[in-house]
KEKE-3310 file (N, C-alpha, C; in steps of 0.2 Angstrom, whole numbers, plus 5000, padded with zeros to 4 digits):
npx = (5004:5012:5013:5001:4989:4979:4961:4951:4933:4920:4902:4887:4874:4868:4860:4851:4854:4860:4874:4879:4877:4886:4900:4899:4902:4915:4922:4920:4927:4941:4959:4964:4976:4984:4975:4967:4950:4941:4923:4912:4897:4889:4875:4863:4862:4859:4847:4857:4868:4870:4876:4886:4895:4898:4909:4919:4925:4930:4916:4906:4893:4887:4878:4869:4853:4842:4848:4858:4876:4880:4889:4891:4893:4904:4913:4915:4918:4929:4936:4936:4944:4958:4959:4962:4971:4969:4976:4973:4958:4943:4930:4911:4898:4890:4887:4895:4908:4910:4913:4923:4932:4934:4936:4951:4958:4960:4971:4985:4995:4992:4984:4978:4964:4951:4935:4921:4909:4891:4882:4870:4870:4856:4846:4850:4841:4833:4837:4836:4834:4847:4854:4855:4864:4877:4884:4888:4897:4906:4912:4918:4929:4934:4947:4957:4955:4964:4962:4947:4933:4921:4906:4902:4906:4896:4892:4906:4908:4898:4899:4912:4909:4901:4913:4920:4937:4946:4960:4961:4954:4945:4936:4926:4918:4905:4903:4901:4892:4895:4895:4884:4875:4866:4859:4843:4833:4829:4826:4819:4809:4803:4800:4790:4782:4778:4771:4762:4763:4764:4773:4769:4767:4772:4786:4789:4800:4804:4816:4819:4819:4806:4805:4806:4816:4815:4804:4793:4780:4780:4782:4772:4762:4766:4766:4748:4747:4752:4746:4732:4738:4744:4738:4743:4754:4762:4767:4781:4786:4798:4805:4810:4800:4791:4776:4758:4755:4759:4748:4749:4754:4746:4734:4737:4740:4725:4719:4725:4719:4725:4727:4727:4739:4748:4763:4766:4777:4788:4800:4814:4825:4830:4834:4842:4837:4823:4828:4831:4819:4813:4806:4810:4820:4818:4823:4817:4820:4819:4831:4846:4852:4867:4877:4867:4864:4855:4854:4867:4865:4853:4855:4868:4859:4856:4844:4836:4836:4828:4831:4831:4838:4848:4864:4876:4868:4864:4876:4880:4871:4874:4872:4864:4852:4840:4836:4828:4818:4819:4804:4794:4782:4776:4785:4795:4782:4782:4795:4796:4784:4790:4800:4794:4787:4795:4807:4810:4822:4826:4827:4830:4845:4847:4847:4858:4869:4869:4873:4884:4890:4893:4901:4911:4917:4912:4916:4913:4925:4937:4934:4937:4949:4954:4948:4960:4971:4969:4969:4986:4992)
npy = (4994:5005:5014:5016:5029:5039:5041:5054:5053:5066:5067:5071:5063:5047:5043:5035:5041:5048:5054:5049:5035:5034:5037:5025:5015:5019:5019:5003:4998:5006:5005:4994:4993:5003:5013:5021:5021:5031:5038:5050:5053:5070:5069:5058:5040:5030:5016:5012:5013:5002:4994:5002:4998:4986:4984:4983:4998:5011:5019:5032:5042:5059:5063:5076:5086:5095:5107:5116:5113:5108:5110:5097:5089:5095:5090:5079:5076:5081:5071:5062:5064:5068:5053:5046:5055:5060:5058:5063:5074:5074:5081:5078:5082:5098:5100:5093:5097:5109:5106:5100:5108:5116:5104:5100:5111:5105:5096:5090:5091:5097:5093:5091:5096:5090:5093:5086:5090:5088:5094:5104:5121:5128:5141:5152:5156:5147:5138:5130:5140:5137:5131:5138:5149:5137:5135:5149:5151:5143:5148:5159:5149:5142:5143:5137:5125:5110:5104:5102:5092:5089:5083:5084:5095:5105:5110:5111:5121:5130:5133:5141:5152:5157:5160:5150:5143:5142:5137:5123:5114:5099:5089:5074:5060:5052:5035:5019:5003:4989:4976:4975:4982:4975:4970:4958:4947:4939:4945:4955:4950:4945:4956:4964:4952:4954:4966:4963:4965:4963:4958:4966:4978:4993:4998:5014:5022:5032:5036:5043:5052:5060:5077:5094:5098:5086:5085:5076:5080:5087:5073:5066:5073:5073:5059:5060:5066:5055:5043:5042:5042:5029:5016:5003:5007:5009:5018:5018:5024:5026:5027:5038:5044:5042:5034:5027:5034:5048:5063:5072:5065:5057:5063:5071:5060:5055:5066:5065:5055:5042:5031:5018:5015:5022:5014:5018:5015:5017:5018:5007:4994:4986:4992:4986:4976:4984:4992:4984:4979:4990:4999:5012:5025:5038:5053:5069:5078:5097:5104:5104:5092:5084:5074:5062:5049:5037:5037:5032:5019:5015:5014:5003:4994:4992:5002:5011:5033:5048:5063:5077:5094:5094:5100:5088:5080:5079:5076:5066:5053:5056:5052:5041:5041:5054:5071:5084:5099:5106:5105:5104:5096:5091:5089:5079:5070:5067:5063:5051:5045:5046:5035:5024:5021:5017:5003:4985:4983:4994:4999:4990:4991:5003:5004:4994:5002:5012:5005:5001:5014:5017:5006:5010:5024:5027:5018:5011:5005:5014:5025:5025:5024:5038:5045:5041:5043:5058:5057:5053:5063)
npz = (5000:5002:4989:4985:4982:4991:4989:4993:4991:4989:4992:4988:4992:4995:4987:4975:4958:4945:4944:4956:4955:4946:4951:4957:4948:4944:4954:4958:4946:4945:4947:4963:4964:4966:4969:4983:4986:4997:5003:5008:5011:5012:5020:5024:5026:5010:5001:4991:4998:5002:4988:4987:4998:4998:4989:4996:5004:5011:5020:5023:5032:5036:5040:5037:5035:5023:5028:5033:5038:5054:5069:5074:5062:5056:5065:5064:5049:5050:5058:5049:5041:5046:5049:5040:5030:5018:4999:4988:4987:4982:4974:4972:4963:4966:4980:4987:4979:4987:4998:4997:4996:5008:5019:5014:5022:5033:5031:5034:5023:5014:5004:4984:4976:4967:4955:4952:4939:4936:4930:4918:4915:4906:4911:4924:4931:4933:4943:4960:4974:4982:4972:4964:4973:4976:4965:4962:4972:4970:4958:4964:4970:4964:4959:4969:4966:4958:4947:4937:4933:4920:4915:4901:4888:4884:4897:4902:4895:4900:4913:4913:4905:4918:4928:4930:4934:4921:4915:4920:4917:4912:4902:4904:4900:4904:4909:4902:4907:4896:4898:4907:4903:4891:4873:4876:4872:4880:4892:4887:4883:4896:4903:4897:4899:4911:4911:4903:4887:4872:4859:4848:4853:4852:4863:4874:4884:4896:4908:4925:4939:4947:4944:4939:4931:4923:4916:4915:4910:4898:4892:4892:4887:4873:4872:4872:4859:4852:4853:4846:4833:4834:4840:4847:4854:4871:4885:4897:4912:4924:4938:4954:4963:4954:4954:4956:4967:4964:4961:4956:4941:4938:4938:4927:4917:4918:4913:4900:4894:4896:4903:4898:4891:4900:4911:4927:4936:4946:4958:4951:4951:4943:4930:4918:4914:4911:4902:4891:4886:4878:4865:4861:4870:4879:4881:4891:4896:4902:4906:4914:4912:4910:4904:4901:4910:4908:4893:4890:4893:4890:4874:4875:4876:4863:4860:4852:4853:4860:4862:4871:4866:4877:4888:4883:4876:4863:4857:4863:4858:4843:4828:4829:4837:4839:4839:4848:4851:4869:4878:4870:4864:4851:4842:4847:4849:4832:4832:4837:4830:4818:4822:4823:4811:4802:4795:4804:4800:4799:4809:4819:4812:4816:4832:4833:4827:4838:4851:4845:4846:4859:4862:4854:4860:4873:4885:4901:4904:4897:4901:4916:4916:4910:4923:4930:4925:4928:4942:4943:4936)
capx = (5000:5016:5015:4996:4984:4971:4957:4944:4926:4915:4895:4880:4871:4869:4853:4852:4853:4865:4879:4881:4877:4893:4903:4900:4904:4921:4925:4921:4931:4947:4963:4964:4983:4988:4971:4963:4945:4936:4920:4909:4891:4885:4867:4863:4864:4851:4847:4860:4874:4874:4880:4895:4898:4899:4914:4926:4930:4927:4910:4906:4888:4887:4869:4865:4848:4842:4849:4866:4879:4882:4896:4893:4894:4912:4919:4913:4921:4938:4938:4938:4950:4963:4962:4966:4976:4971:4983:4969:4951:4938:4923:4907:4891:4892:4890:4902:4914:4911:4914:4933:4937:4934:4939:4957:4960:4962:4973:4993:4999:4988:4982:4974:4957:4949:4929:4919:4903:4888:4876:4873:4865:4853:4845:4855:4835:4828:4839:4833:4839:4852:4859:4862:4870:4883:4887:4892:4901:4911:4915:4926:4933:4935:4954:4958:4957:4970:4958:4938:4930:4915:4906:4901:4908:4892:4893:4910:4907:4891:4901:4918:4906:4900:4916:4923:4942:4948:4965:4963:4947:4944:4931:4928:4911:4901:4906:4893:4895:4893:4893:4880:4867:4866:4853:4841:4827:4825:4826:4814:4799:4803:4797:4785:4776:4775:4767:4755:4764:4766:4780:4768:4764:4778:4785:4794:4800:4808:4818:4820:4814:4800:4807:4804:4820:4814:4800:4787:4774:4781:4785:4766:4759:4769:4761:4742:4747:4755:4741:4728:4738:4746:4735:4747:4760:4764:4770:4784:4789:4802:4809:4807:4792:4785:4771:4753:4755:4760:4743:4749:4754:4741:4729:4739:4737:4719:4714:4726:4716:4730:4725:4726:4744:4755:4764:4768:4784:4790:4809:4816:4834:4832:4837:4847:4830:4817:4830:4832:4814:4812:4809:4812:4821:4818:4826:4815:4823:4821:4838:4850:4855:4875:4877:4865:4867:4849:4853:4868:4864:4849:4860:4872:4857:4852:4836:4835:4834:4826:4833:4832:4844:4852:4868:4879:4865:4864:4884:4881:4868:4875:4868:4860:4846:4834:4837:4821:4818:4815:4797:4791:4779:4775:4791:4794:4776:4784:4801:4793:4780:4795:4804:4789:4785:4803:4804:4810:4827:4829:4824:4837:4849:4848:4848:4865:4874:4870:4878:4893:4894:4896:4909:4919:4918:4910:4914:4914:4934:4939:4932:4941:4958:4954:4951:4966:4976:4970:4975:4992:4995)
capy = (5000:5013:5020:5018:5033:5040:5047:5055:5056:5068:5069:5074:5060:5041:5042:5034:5045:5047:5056:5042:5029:5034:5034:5019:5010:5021:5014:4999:4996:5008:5000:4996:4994:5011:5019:5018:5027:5033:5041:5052:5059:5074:5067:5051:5033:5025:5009:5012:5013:4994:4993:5005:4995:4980:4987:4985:5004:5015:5024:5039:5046:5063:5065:5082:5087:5099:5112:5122:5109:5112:5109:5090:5088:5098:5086:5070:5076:5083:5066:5057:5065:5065:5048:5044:5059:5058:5062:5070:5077:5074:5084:5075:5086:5106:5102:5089:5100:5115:5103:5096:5114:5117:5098:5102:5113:5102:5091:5093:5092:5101:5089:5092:5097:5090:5095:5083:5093:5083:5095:5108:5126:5132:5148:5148:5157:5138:5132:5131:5146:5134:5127:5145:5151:5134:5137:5156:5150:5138:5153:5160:5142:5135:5143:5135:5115:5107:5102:5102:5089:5090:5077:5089:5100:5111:5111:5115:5131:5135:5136:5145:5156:5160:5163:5146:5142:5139:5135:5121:5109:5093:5084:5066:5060:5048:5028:5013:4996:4989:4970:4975:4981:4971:4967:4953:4944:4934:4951:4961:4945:4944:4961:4964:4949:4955:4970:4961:4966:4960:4960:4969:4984:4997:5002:5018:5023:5037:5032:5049:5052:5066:5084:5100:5098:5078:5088:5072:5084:5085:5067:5062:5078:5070:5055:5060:5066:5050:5036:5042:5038:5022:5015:5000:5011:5009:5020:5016:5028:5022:5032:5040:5046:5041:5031:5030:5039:5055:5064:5077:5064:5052:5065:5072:5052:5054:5070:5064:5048:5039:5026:5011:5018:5022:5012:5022:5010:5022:5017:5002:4994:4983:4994:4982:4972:4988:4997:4979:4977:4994:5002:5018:5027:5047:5060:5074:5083:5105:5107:5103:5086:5084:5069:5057:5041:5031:5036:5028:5014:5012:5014:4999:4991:4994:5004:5020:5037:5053:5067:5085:5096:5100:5097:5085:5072:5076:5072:5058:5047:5055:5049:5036:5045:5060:5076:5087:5104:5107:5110:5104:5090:5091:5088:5073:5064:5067:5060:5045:5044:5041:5028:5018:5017:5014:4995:4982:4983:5000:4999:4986:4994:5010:5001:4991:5009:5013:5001:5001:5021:5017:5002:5013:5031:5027:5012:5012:5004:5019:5032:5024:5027:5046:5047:5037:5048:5064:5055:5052:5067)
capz = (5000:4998:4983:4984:4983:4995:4986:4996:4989:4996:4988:4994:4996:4991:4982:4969:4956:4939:4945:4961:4950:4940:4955:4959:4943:4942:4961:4953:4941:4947:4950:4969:4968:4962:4974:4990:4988:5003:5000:5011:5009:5018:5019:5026:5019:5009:5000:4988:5001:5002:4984:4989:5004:4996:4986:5004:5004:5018:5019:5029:5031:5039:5042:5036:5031:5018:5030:5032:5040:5058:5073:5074:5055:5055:5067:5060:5043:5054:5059:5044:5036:5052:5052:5032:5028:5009:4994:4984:4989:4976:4976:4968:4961:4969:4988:4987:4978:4990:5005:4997:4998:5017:5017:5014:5023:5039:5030:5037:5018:5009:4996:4980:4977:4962:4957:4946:4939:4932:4926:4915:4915:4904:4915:4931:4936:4933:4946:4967:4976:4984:4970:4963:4978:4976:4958:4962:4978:4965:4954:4970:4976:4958:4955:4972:4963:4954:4940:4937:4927:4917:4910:4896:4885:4885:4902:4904:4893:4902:4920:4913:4907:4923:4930:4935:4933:4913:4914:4923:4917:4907:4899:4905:4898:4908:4905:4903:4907:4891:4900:4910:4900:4884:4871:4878:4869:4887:4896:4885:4883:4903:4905:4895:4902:4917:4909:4899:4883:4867:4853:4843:4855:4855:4871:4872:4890:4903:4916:4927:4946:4947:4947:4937:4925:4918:4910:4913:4906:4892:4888:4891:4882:4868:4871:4871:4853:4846:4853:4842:4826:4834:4847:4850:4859:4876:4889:4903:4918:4928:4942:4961:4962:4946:4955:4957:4973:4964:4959:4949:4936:4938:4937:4918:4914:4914:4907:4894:4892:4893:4906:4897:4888:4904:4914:4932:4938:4953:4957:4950:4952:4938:4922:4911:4910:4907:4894:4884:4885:4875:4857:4862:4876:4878:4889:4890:4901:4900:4908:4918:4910:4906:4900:4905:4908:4905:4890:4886:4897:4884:4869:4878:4875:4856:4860:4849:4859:4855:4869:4869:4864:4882:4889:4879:4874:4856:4855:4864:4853:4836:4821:4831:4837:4836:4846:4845:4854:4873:4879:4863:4864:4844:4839:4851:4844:4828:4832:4840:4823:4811:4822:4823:4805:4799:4794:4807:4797:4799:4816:4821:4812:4820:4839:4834:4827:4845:4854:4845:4847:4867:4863:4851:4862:4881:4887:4907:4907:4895:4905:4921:4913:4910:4928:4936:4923:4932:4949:4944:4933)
cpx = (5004:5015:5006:4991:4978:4969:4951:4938:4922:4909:4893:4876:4872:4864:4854:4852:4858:4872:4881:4881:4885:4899:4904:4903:4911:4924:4925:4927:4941:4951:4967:4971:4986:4982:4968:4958:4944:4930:4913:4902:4891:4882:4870:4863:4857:4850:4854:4867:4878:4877:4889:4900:4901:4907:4920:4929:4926:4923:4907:4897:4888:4881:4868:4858:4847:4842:4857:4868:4879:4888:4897:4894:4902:4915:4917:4919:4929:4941:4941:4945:4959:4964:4965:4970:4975:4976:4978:4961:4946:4932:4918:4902:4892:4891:4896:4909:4914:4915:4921:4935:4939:4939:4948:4961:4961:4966:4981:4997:4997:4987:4979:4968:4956:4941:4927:4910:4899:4882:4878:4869:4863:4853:4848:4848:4832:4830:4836:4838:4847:4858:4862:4868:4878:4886:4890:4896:4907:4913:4920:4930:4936:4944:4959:4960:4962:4967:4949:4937:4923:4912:4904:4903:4904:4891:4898:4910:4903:4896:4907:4914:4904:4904:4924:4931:4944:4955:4967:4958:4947:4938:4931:4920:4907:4902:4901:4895:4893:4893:4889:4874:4869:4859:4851:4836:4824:4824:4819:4807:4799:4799:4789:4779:4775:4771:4761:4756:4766:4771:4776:4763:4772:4779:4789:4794:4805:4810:4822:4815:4811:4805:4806:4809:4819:4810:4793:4780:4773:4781:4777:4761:4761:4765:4754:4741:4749:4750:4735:4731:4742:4743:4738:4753:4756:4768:4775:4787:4791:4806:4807:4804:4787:4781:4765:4752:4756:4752:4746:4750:4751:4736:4730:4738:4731:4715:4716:4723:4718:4731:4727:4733:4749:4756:4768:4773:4786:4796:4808:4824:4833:4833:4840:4841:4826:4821:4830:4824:4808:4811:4812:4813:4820:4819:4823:4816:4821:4825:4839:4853:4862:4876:4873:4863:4862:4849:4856:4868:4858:4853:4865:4866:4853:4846:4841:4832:4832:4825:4831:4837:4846:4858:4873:4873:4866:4871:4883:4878:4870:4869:4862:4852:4842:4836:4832:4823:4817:4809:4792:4789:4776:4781:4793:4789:4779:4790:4799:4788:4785:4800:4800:4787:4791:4803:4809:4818:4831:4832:4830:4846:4853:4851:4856:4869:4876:4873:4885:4896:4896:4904:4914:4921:4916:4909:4919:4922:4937:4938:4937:4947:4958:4954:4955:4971:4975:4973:4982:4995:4998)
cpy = (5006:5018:5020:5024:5036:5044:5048:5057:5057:5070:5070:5071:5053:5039:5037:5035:5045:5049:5050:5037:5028:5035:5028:5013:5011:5015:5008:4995:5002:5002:5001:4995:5000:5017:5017:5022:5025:5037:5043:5056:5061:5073:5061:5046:5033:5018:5008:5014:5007:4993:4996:5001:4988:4981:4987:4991:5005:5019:5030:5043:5053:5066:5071:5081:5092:5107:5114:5115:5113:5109:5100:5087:5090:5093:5080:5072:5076:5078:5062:5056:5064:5058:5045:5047:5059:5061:5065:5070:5077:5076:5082:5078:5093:5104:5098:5094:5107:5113:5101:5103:5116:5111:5099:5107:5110:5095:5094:5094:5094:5097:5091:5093:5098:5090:5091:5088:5089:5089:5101:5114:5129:5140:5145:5152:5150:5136:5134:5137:5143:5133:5131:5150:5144:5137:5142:5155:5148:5144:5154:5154:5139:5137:5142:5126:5116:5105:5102:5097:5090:5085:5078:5094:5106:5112:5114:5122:5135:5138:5141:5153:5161:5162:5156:5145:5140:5136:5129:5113:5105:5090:5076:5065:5054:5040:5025:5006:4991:4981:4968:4975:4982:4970:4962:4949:4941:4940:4955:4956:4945:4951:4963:4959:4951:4962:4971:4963:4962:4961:4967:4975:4988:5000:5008:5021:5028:5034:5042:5051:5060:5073:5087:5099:5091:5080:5082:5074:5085:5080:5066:5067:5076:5063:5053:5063:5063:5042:5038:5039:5031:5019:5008:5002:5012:5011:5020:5021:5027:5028:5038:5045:5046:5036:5031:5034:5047:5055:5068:5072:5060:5056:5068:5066:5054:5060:5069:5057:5043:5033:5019:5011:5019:5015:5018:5016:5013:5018:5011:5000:4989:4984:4991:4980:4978:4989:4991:4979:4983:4996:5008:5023:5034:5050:5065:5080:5092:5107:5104:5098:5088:5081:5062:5051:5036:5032:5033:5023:5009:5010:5007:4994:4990:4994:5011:5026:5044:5057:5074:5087:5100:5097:5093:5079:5073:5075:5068:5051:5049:5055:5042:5037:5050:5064:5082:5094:5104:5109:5109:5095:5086:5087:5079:5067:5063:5062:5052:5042:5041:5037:5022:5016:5015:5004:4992:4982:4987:5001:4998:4988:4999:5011:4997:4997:5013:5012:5001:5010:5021:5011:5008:5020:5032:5022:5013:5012:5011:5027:5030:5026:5033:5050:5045:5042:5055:5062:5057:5059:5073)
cpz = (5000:4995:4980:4985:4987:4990:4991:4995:4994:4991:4993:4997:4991:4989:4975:4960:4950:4941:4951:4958:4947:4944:4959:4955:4943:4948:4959:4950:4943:4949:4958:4972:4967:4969:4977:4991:4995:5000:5007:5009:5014:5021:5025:5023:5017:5004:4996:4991:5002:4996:4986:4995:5002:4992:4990:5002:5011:5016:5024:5027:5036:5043:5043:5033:5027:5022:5032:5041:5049:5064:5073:5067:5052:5059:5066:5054:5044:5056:5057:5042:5040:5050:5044:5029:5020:5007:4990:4987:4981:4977:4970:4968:4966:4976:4991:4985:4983:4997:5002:4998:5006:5019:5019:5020:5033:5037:5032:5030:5012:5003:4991:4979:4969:4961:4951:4947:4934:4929:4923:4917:4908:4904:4921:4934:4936:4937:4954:4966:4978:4978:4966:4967:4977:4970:4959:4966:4972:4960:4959:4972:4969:4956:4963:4971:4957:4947:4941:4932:4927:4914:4903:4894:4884:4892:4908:4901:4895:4910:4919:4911:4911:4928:4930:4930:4924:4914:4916:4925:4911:4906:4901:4903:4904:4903:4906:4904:4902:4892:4905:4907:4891:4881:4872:4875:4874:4892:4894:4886:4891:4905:4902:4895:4906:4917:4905:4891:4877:4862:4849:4845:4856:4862:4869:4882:4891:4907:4919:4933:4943:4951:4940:4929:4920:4914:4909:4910:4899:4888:4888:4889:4875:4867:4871:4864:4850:4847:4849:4835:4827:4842:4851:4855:4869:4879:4894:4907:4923:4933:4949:4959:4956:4947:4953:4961:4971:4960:4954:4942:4935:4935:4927:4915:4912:4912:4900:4892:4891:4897:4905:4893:4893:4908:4921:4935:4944:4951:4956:4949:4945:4931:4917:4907:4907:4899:4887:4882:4879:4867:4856:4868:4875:4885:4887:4892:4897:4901:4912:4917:4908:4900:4902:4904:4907:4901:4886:4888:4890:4879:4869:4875:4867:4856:4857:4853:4857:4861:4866:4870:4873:4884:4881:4875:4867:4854:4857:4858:4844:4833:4823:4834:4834:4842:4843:4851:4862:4875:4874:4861:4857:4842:4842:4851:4839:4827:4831:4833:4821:4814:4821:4816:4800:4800:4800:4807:4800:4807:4822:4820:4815:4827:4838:4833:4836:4849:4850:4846:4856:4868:4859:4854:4870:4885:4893:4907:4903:4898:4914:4921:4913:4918:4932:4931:4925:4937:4949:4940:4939)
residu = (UNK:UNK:UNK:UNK:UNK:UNK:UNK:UNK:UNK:UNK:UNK:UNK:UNK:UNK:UNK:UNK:UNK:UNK:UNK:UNK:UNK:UNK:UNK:UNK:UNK:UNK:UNK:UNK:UNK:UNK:UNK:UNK:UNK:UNK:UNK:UNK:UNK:UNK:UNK:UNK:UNK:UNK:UNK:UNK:UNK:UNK:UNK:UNK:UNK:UNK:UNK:UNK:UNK:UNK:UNK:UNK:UNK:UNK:UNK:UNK:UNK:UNK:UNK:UNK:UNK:UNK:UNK:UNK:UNK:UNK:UNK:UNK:UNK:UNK:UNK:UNK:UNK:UNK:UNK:UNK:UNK:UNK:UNK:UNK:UNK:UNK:UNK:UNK:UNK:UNK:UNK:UNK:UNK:UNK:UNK:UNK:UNK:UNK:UNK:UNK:UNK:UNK:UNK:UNK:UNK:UNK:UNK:UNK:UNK:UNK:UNK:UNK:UNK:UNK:UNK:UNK:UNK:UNK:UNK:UNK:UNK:UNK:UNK:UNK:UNK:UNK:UNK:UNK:UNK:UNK:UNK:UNK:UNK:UNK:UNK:UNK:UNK:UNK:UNK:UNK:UNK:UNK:UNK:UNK:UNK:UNK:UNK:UNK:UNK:UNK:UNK:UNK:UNK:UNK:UNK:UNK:UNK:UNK:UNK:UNK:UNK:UNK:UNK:UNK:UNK:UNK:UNK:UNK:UNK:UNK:UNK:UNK:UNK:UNK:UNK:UNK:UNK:UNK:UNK:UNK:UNK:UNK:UNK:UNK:UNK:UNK:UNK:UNK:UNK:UNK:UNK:UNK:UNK:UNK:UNK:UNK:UNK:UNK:UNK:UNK:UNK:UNK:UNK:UNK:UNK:UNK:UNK:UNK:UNK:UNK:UNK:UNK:UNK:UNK:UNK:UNK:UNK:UNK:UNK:UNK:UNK:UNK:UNK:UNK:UNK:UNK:UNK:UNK:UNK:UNK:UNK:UNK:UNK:UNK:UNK:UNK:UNK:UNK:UNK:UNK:UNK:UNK:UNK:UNK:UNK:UNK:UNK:UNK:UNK:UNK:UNK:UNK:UNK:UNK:UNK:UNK:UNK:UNK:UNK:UNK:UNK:UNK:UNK:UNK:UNK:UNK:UNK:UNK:UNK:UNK:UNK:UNK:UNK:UNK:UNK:UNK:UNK:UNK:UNK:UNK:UNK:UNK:UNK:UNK:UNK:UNK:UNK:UNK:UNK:UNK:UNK:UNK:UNK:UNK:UNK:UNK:UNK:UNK:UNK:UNK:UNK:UNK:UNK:UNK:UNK:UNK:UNK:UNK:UNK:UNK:UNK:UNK:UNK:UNK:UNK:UNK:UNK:UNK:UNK:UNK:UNK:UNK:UNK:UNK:UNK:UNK:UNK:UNK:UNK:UNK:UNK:UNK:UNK:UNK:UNK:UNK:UNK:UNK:UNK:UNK:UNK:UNK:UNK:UNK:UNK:UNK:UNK:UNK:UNK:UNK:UNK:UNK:UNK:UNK:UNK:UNK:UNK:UNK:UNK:UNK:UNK:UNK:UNK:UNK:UNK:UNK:UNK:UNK:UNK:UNK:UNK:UNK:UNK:UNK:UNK:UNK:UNK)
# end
């Protein structure tokens, strides 16, 4: 363990969520002779802290709530760090990177302060008031780190923009585990049985917890203008809070008459199976997406994707998709119309280009190498 590395992650919480998800798979797959993660949320645990446990690293919950840190939260952290001494500090999404900065500075040899950012900015008024206070915080703290990654290039130009460090930031995209999630024939009839579905109902699915920027309004406004002209289509909505217990969207289900068309799924951990069981995967996000990862999770899986244009997504699916306007439910019917009436050929075609645009450009082990070459740089 000599010449081996401490790295200390510090996020926000252990939800399960895109940007956590994409730490886990990196810890993962990093090489644990060269590095010794540790990994601390502010927050408290949650289901998804057994995956990370399971990983034998050191885990650290702080048990903040969605309120400003207080003296028992400092000395827990003061603790941590005391007793592992890292060689670099890694800040994960904006409270995490705000907290490596303080972080540091109870460290006896000053280590490194690196900041990984996963979203992007449209309007910085779109965002809560909080998370526009971080972001401007991070303008003052950002020429304080040794490097910033981005998972997105429009991302990275939306924050340097606003002030943050240039000299001193890289791109690393978001990796996929491309022997995770596979095309299945036994995965998709699996589901769709338990759906009641048939080979010769299209499914087209979201996978995105219920908040403001997934735009779930959008995507089933779009879907009360494409079941008139194809009444075999079928809805799936996968992600916390996308139940029947939420009325707001229950209640948009049925004035769109869409009843018999949705599936409300709330959270599920089995995404290899949903996205293989797919025709069509869609991000509809209004903003704040970077690069997001249920889309090339699908793609991994040769399901065809049709995102709006925010963040990096139309670089990501290429030629392999459809990238249609924000906020624009016409367009998005539309998109969805001319995959479906494309012949079976096309179809197929389209979903394997996809999968090979993740083996030849974002494949999880390729992305690991990008961040172990920051470590050692």
């Amino acid at each position: 363990m000599k010449n081996t590395k401490t790295i200390l992650f510090i996020i926000t919480n252990f939800d399960r969520n895109g940007a956590q998800v994409i730490l886990y798979n990196i810890l993962s797959k990093i090489d644990r002779s060269l590095f010794r993660p540790i990994v601390i949320s502010l927050m408290s645990t949650s289901d998804f802290n057994n995956q990370f446990q399971e990983l034998e690293i050191p885990i650290y919950a702080l048990g903040m709530q969605q309120r400003l840190p207080n003296i028992t939260h400092f000395s827990k952290l003061v603790s941590i760090i005391k007793k592992h001494q890292p060689d670099i500090i890694q800040g994960w999404m904006y409270h995490g990177n705000i907290a490596s900065c303080f972080a540091s500075l109870f460290c006896s040899h000053s280590p490194p302060v690196i900041w990984s950012i996963h979203h992007s900015i449209n309007e910085l008024s779109a965002e809560k008031l909080l998370t526009r206070l971080l972001i401007r915080m991070g303008t003052l703290l950002s020429s304080f780190t040794r490097e910033i990654a981005y998972v997105s290039k429009t991302s990275q130009e939306q924050h340097e923009k606003l002030g943050y460090a240039t000299q001193k930031s890289c791109v690393i995209p978001n990796g996929f585990d491309t022997s995770l999630f596979v095309p299945s024939a036994e995965k998709r009839n699996a589901f769709r049985n338990e759906l009641n579905l048939t080979e010769a109902e299209t499914v087209i699915g979201i996978a995105a917890r219920y908040h403001p920027m997934k735009d779930h309004h959008n995507f089933l406004t779009a879907a009360a203008l494409l079941v008139p002209k194809f009444p075999n289509v079928h809805f799936v909505l996968v992600g916390d809070g996308v139940d029947e217990s939420n009325t707001t969207l229950t209640e948009l289900v049925k004035t769109a008459r869409l009843q018999q068309h949705v599936h409300l799924l709330g959270k599920r951990i089995d995404m290899p199976n949903i996205f293989a069981a797919l025709d069509i995967l869609t991000s509809a996000s209004a903003y704040g997406e970077a690069f997001p990862l249920v889309v090339g999770e699908a793609m991994s899986c040769q399901v065809t994707c049709v995102v709006t244009d925010v963040g990096d997504s139309a670089f990501l699916v290429g030629d392999t998709g459809i990238v249609v306007p924000t906020k624009d439910p016409e367009s998005l019917a539309n998109s969805w119309s001319t995959l479906i009436t494309r012949t079976p050929e096309q179809r197929f075609l389209m979903g394997k280009a996809a999968r090979q645009r993740i083996l030849d450009s974002f494949s999880l082990e390729s992305i690991v190498k990008q961040y172990e070459g920051m470590y050692v740089s």
